[in-house]
BALOBA-1460 file (C-alpha; in Angstrom, 3 decimals):
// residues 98
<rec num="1" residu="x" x="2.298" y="15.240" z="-5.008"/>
<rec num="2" residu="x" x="2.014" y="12.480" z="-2.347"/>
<rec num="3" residu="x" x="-1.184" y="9.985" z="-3.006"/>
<rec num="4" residu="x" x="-2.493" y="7.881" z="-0.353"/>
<rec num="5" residu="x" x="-3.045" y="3.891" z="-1.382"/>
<rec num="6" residu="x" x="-5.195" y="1.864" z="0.413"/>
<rec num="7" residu="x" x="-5.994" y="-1.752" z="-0.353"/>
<rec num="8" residu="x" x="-8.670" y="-4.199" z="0.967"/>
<rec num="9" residu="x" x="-8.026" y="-7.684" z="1.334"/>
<rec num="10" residu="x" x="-10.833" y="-10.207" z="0.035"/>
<rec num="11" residu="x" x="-12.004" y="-12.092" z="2.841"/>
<rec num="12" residu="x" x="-10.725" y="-16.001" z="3.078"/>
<rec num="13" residu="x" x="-7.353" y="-14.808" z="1.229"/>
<rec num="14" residu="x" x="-4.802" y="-14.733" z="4.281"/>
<rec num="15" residu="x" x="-3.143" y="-17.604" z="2.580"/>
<rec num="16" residu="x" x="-3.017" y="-15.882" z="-1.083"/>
<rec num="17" residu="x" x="-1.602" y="-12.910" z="0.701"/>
<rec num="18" residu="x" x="1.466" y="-15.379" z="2.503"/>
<rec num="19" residu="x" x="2.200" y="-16.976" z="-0.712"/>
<rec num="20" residu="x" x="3.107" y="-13.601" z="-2.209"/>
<rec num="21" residu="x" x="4.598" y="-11.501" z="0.913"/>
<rec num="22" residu="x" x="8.192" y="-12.528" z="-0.222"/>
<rec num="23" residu="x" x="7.428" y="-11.166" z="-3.815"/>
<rec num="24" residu="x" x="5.669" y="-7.811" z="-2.183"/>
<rec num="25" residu="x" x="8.330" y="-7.287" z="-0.327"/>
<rec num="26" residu="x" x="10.960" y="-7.320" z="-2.503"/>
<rec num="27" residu="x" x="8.778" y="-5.194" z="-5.066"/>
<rec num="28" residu="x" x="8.326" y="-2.305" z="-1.881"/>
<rec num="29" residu="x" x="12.238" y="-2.406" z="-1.412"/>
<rec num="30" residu="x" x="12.896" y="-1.773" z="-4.772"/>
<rec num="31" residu="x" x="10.387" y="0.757" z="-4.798"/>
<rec num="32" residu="x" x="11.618" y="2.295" z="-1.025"/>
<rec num="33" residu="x" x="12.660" y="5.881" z="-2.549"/>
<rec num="34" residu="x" x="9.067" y="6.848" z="-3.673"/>
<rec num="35" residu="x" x="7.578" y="5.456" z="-0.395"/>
<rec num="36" residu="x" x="7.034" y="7.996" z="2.129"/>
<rec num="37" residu="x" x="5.313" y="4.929" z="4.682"/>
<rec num="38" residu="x" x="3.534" y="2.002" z="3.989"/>
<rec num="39" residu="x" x="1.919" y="-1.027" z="5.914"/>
<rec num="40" residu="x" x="-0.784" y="-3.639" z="6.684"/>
<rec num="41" residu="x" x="-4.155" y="-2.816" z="8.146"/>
<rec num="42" residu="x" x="-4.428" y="-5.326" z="10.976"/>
<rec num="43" residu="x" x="-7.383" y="-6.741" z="13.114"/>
<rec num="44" residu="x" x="-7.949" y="-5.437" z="16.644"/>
<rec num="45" residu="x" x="-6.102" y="-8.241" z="17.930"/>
<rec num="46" residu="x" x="-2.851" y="-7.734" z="15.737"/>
<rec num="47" residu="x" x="-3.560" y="-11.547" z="13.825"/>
<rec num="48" residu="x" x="-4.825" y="-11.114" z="10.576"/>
<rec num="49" residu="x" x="-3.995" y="-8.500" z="7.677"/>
<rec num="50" residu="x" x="-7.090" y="-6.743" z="6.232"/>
<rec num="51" residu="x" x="-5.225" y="-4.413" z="3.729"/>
<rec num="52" residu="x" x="-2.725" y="-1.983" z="3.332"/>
<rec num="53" residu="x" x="-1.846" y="1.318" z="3.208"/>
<rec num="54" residu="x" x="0.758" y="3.499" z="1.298"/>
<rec num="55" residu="x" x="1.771" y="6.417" z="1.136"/>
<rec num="56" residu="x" x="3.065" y="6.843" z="-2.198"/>
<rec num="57" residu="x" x="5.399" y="10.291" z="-3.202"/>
<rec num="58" residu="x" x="4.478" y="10.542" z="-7.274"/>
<rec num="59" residu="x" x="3.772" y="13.006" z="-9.692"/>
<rec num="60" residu="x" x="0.491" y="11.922" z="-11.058"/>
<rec num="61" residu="x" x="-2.765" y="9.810" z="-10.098"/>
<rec num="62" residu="x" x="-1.518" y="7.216" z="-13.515"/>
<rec num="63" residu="x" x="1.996" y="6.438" z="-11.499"/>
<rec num="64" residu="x" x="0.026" y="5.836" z="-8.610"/>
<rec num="65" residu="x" x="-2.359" y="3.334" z="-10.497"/>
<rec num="66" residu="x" x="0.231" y="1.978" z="-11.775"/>
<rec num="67" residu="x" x="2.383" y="1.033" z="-9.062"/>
<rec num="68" residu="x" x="-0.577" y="-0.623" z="-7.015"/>
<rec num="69" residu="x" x="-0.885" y="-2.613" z="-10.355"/>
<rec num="70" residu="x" x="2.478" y="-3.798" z="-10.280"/>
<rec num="71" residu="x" x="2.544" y="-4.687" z="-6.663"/>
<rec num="72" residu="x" x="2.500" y="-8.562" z="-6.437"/>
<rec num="73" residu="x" x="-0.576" y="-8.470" z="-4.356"/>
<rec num="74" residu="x" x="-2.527" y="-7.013" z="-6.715"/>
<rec num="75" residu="x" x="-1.156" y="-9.334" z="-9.619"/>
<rec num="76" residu="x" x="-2.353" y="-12.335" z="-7.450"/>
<rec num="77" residu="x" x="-6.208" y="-10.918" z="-6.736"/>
<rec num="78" residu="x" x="-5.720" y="-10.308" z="-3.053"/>
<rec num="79" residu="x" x="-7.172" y="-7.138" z="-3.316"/>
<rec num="80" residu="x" x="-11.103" y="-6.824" z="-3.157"/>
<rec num="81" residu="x" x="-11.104" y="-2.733" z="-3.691"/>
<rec num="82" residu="x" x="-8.140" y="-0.269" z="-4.432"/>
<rec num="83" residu="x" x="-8.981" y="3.559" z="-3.667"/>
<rec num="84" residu="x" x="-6.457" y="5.730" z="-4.269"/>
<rec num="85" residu="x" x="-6.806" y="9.749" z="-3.097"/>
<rec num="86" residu="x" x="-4.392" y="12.721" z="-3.298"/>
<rec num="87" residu="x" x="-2.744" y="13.359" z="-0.311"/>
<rec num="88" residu="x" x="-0.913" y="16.944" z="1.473"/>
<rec num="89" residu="x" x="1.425" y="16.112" z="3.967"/>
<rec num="90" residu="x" x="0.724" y="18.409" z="6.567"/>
<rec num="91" residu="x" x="3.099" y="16.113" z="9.394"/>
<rec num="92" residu="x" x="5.734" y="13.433" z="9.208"/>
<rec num="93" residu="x" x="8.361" y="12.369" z="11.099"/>
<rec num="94" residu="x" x="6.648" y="15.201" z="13.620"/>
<rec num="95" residu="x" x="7.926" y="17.878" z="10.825"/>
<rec num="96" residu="x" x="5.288" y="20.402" z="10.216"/>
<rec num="97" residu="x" x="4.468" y="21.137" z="6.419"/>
<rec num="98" residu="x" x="2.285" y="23.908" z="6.850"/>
């Protein structure tokens, strides 16, 4: 069952958060066959990251937790709040799965 990730940066960490890109990166490509999507939140105006989101194909809430805990972001305190929620795909890719 699919879980939705989303992150929240803390504010004054945009540098914290380009320190560790390379490493978060890396960690999301070796991670790319449970990822159904993932990506930054961004500002109205495209220039600044707020947070993230993931969409995250695992069996249970703990593999969830513990892949946002492994995620280099989170290892370097970017992160101000974490909430992660069960998700039901009912479209992607503009397939229905109803």
């Amino acid at each position: 069952m699919p879980y939705l990730i989303e992150t929240y940066d803390r504010p004054g960490h945009a540098q914290t958060r380009a320190d560790h890109r390379p490493a978060h990166i890396a960690y999301l490509d070796a991670n790319k066959a449970s990822l159904l999507a993932c990506g930054a939140k961004l500002s109205d105006d495209g220039a600044a990251a707020l947070g993230g989101v993931y969409l995250l194909d695992v069996e249970t809430r703990a593999a969830a937790e513990a892949f946002i805990a492994a995620d280099p972001f989170t290892r370097a305190g970017l992160f101000e709040r974490v909430e992660i929620t069960r998700w039901r795909k009912a479209y992607l890719d503009g397939r229905s799965y109803l």
